[in-house]
C-alpha positions in Angstrom: -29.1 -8.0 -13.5 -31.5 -5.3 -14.0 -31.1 -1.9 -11.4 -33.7 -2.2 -8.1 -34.7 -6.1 -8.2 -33.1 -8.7 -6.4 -29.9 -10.5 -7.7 -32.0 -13.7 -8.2 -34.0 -11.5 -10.6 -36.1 -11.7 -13.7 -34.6 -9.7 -16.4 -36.6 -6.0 -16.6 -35.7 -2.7 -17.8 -32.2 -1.3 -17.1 -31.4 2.0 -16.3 -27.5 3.8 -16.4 -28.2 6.7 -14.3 -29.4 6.5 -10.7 -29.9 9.1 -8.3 -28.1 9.4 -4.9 -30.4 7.3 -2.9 -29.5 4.2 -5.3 -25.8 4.5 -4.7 -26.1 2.4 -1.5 -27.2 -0.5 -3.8 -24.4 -0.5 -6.2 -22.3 0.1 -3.9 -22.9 -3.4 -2.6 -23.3 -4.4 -6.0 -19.7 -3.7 -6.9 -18.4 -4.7 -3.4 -15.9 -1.8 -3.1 -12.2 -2.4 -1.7 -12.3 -1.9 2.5 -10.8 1.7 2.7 -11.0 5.0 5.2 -9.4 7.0 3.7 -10.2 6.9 -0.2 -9.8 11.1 -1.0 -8.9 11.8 -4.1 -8.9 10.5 -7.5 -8.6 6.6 -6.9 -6.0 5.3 -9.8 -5.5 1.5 -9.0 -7.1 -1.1 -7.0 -6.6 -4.4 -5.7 -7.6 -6.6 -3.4 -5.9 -9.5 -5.4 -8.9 -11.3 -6.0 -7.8 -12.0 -9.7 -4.2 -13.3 -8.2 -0.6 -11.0 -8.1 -0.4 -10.3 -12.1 -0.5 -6.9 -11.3 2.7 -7.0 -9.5 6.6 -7.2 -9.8 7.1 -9.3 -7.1 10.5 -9.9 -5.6 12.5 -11.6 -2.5 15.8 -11.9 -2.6 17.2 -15.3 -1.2 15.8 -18.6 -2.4 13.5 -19.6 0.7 11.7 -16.3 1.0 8.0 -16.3 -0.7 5.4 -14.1 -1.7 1.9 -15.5 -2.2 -1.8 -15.9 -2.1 -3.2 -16.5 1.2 -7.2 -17.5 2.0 -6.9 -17.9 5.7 -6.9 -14.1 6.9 -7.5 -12.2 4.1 -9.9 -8.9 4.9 -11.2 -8.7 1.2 -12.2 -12.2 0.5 -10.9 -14.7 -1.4 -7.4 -13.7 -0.9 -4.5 -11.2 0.6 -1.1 -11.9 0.0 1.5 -13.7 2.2 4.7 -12.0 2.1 7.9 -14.0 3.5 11.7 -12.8 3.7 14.5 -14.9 3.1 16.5 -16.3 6.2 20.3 -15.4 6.1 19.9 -11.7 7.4 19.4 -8.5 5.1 16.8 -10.3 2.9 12.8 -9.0 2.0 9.5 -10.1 0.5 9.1 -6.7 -1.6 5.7 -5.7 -4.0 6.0 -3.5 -6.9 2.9 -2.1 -9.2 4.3 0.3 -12.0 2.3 2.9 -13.5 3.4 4.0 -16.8 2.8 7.5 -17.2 3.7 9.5 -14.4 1.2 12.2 -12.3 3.3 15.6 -11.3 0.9 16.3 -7.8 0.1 15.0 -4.8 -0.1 10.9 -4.6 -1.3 8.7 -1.8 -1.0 5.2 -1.1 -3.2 3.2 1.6 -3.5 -0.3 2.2 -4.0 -2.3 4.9 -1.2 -4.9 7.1 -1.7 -8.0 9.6 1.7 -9.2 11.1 2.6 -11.6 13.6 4.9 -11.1 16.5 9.1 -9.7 16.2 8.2 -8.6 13.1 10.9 -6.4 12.1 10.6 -3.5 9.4 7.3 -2.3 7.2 8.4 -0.2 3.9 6.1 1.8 2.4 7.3 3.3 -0.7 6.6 5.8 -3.7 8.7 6.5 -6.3 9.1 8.6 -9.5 11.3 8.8 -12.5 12.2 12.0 -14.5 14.4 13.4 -16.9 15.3 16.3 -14.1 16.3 12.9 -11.4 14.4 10.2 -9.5 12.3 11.1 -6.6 12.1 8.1 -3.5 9.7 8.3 -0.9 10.0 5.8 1.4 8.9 5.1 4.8 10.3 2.3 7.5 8.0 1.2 10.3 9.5 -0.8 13.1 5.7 -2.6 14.9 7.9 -3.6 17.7 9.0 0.0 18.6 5.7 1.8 16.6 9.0 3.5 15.3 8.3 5.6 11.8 11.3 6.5 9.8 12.3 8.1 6.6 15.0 7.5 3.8 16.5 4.5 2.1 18.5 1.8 2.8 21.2 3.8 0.6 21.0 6.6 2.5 20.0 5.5 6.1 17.3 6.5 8.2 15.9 9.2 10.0 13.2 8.9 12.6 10.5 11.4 12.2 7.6 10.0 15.0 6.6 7.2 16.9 3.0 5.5 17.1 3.9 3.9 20.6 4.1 0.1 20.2 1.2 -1.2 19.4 -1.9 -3.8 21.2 -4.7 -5.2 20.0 -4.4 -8.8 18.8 -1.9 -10.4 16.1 -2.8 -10.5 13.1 -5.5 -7.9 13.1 -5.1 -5.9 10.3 -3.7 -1.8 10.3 -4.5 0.4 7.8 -1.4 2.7 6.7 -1.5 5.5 4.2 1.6 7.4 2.5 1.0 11.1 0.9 3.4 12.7 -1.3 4.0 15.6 -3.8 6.0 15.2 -7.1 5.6 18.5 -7.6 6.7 19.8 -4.7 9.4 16.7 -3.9 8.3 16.8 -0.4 6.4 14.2 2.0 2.4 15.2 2.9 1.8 13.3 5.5 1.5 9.3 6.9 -1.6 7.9 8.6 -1.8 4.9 10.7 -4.9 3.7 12.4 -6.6 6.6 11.1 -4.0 9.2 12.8 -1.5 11.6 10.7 1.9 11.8 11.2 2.7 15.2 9.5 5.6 14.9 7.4 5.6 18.1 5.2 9.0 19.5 6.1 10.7 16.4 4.7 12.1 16.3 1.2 12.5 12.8 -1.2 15.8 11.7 -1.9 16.8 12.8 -4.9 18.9 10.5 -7.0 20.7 10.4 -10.7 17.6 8.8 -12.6 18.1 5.0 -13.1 14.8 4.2 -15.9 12.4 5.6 -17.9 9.9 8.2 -17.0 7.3 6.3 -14.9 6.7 5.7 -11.1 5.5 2.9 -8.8 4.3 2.4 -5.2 6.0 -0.6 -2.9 5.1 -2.3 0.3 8.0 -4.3 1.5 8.7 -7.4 4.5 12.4 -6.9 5.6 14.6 -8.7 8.4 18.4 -7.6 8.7 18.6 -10.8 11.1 18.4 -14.8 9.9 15.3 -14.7 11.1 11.9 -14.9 8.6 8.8 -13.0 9.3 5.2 -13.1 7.2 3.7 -10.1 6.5 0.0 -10.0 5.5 -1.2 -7.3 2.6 -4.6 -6.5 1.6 -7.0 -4.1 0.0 -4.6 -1.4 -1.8 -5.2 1.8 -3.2 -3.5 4.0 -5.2 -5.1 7.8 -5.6 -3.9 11.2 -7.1 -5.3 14.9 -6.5 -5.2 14.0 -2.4 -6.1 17.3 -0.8 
């Protein structure tokens, strides 16, 4: 498909290297992931077009699921459908692993659609050293628009609310997680496009458990018998956030 003729096109010359008024075309061309937010130096993608095998995908009881899903998804063909397991305490939990870890400032956005009752949101990133493991994870209550910080090992501590929330079910959020290896401290957490400064709270450290490596996590959870579906779409992974 030659550069500056239709897609339906007779083949022509082909050019690499366009000026700024041509980026409009290629960026329809490539039909970037939906994003606000993309500062920084973007390090992963996916809007699970080519399916989940980017993933470690895990629930933990036999009738909760996590899978493809046409109806609602914002990026077209597909989101994901993420189910916890009835029987109380159980998620839907999503897990992409980078091998090589990034000592700086890390950010993860991506965007949600939930129906009602609902119960928690994780949003997680986490690092491995040979110094100890860093977890930075984030629990967000939509029936409360509570926002808390910690692990289930540890507890948690609320840091800010976002009020509950209106707008229709099923209308998809946008969230975005900032945090500094270096520094072992939160940045900050955005939600509908407003932060939530969260730079006077540190990781929790722990005794490292694997290799030197780190992930990011987005996680359904219910501490009731009761299963809720949470929708996820359109995530980003970036490093050098400012």
């Amino acid at each position: 498909m030659p550069h500056g003729t239709p897609d339906w096109g007779l083949v022509g010359p082909i050019s690499v290297l366009y000026g700024l008024d041509d980026l409009a075309e290629q960026a329809v061309r490539v039909g970037a992931v939906s994003s606000w937010d993309r500062i920084g130096h973007v390090v992963f993608q996916d809007n699970f077009s080519e399916g989940l095998g980017a993933w470690y995908s895990v629930v933990s009881s036999a009738d909760g699921t996590i899978t493809p899903f046409t109806e609602t998804a914002l990026s077209p063909p597909f989101c994901v459908r993420l189910v916890n397991g009835s029987g109380g305490a159980t998620y839907a939990r999503m897990r992409h692993y980078l091998s090589y870890g990034y000592r700086g400032q890390v950010g993860l956005e991506c965007s949600v659609a939930y129906g009602p009752d609902i119960e928690y949101i994780k949003f997680g990133i986490s690092s491995s050293l040979p110094t100890g493991r860093q977890l930075f994870y984030v629990r967000f209550t939509p029936g409360t628009g509570d926002l808390d910080h910690g692990s289930d090992a540890v507890g948690w501590t609320p840091f800010d609310n976002v009020g509950v929330l209106g707008g229709n079910i099923w209308e998809w959020r946008n969230a975005k997680m900032v945090v500094d290896f270096t520094t072992g401290f939160f940045v900050r957490f955005v939600f509908l496009g407003t932060p939530y400064d969260m730079s006077a709270i540190p990781c929790v450290a722990m005794v490292p458990l694997a290799p030197w490596r780190w992930h990011v996590m987005i996680e359904n959870d219910s501490s009731t018998a009761a299963q809720y579906i949470l929708h996820l779409d359109d995530v980003i992974v970036t490093i050098d956030q400012p």
